[in-house]
C-alpha positions in Angstrom: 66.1 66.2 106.0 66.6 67.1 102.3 69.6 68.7 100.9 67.6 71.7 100.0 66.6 72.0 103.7 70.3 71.3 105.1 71.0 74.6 102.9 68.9 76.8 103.8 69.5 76.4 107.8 73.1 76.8 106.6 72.7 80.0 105.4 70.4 81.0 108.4 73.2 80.5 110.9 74.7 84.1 111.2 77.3 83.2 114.1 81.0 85.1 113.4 79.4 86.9 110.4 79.8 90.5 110.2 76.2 92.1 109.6 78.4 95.7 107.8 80.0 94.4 105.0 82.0 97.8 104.5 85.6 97.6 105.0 86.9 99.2 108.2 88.2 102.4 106.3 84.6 103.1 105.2 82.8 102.2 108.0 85.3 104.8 109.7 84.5 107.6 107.1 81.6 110.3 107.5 78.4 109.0 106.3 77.3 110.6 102.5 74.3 111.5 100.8 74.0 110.1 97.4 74.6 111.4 95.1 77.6 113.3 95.7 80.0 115.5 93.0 83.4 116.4 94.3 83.9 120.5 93.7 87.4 119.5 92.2 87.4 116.3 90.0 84.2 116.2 89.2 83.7 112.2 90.2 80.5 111.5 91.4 79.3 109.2 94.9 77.3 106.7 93.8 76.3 103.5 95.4 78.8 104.0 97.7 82.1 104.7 95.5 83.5 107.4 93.8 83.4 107.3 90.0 84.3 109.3 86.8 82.3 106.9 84.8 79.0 107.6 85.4 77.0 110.2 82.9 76.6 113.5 84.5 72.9 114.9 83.6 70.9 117.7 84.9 68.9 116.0 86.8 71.9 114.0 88.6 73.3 118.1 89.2 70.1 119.1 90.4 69.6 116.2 93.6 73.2 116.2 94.1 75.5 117.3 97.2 78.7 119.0 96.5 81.8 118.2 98.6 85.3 117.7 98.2 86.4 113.8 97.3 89.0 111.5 99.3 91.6 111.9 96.8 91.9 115.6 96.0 91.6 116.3 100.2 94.7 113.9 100.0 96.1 115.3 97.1 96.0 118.8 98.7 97.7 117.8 101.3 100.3 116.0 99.8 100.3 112.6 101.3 99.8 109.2 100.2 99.7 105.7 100.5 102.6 105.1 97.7 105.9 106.0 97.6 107.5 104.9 94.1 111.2 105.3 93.3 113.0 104.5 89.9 116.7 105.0 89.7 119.3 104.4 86.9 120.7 105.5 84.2 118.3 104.3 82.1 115.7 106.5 84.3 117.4 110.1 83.4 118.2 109.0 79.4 114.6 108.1 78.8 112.7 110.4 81.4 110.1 111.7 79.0 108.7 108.1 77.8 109.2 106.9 81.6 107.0 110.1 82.2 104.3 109.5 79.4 103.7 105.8 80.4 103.3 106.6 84.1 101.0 109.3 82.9 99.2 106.8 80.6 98.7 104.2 83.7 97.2 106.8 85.9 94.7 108.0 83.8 93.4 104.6 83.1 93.6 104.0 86.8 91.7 107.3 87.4 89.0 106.8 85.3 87.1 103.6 87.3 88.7 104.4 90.2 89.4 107.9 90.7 90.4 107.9 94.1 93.9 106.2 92.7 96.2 108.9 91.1 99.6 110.8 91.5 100.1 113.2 94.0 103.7 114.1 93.0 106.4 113.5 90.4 109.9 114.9 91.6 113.3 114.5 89.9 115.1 113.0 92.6 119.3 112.9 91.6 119.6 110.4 88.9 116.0 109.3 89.1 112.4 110.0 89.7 110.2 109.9 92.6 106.4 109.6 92.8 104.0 109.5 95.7 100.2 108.4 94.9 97.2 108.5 96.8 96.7 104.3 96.6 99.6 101.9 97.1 97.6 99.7 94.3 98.4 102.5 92.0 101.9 102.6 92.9 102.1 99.0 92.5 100.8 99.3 88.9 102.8 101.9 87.9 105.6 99.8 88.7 104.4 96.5 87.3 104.0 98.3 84.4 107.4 99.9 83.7 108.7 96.5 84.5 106.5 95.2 81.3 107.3 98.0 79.2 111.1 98.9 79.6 112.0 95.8 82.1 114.5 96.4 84.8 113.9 95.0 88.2 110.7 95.8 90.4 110.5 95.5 94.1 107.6 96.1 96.6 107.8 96.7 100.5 104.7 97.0 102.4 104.3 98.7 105.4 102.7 97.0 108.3 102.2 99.8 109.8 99.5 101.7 107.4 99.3 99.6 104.6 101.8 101.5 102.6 104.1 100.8 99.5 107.2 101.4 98.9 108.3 100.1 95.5 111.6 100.8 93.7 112.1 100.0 90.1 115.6 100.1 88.6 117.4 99.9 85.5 121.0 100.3 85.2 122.1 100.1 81.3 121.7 102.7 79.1 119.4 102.2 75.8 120.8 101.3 72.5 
């Protein structure tokens, strides 16, 4: 038997092989019609994900459904996958730039992916507090501080539901 034909047997056998290749969250969700423009955002379902980056035309408007997205449903009801605290002095002296990068990361985040993105910002006694719709979002926002104003960064997933709980902290106060 040739190598060609060893292959190709190979790739026949289908034992232990799931045959829906969505992950478990999506195979749980309600099925969609594509494609789909959420009421709020304005991301369309295409090809089954959510997107800000495809062109919006009239014919696109005219075949699409209209529905509410995963995020803003989330969003509106204030709950999320990330919880992000940063404490320290250096937190309240430079709030605004803290503010403007975590701003900065979301929106990039947002645009491919626009089921990642902030739910809330709070002020939170000496520091601030964020909860986001994705824990990979939280975990950027975090990694990212870290590489822009340093400090130390540290991540605790939940078992439970997947979540993140990441703290970033920087004590000294800027120059």
């Amino acid at each position: 038997m040739s190598a060609k034909a060893k292959a190709l047997v190979r790739s026949l056998n289908r034992r232990g092989v799931r045959s829906e290749k969505k992950p478990p969250v999506a195979a749980k969700a309600e099925p969609r019609t594509e494609p789909t423009v959420c009421e709020r955002c304005g991301a369309v379902f295409s090809r089954r994900t959510w997107r800000r980056d495809h062109r919006v035309t009239h014919a696109l408007l005219a075949r699409a459904a209209w529905a509410t997205c995963p995020a803003c449903q989330q969003a509106e009801r204030g709950e999320g996958f990330g919880r992000v605290l940063l404490r320290g002095a250096y937190v309240a002296a430079n709030e605004a730039a803290i503010r403007r990068r975590i701003e900065n990361v979301a929106v990039r985040a947002g645009f491919t992916q626009p089921e990642r993105r902030i739910v809330s910002v709070d002020r939170d006694g000496n520091g601030l507090e964020l909860i986001t719709t994705s824990q990979k979002l939280a975990h950027r926002i975090v990694n990212e501080l870290k590489k822009a104003f340093g400090g130390r960064a540290s991540y605790a997933w939940s078992d439970r539901d997947g979540s993140l709980f990441a703290t970033w902290q920087r004590d000294d106060r800027p120059s």
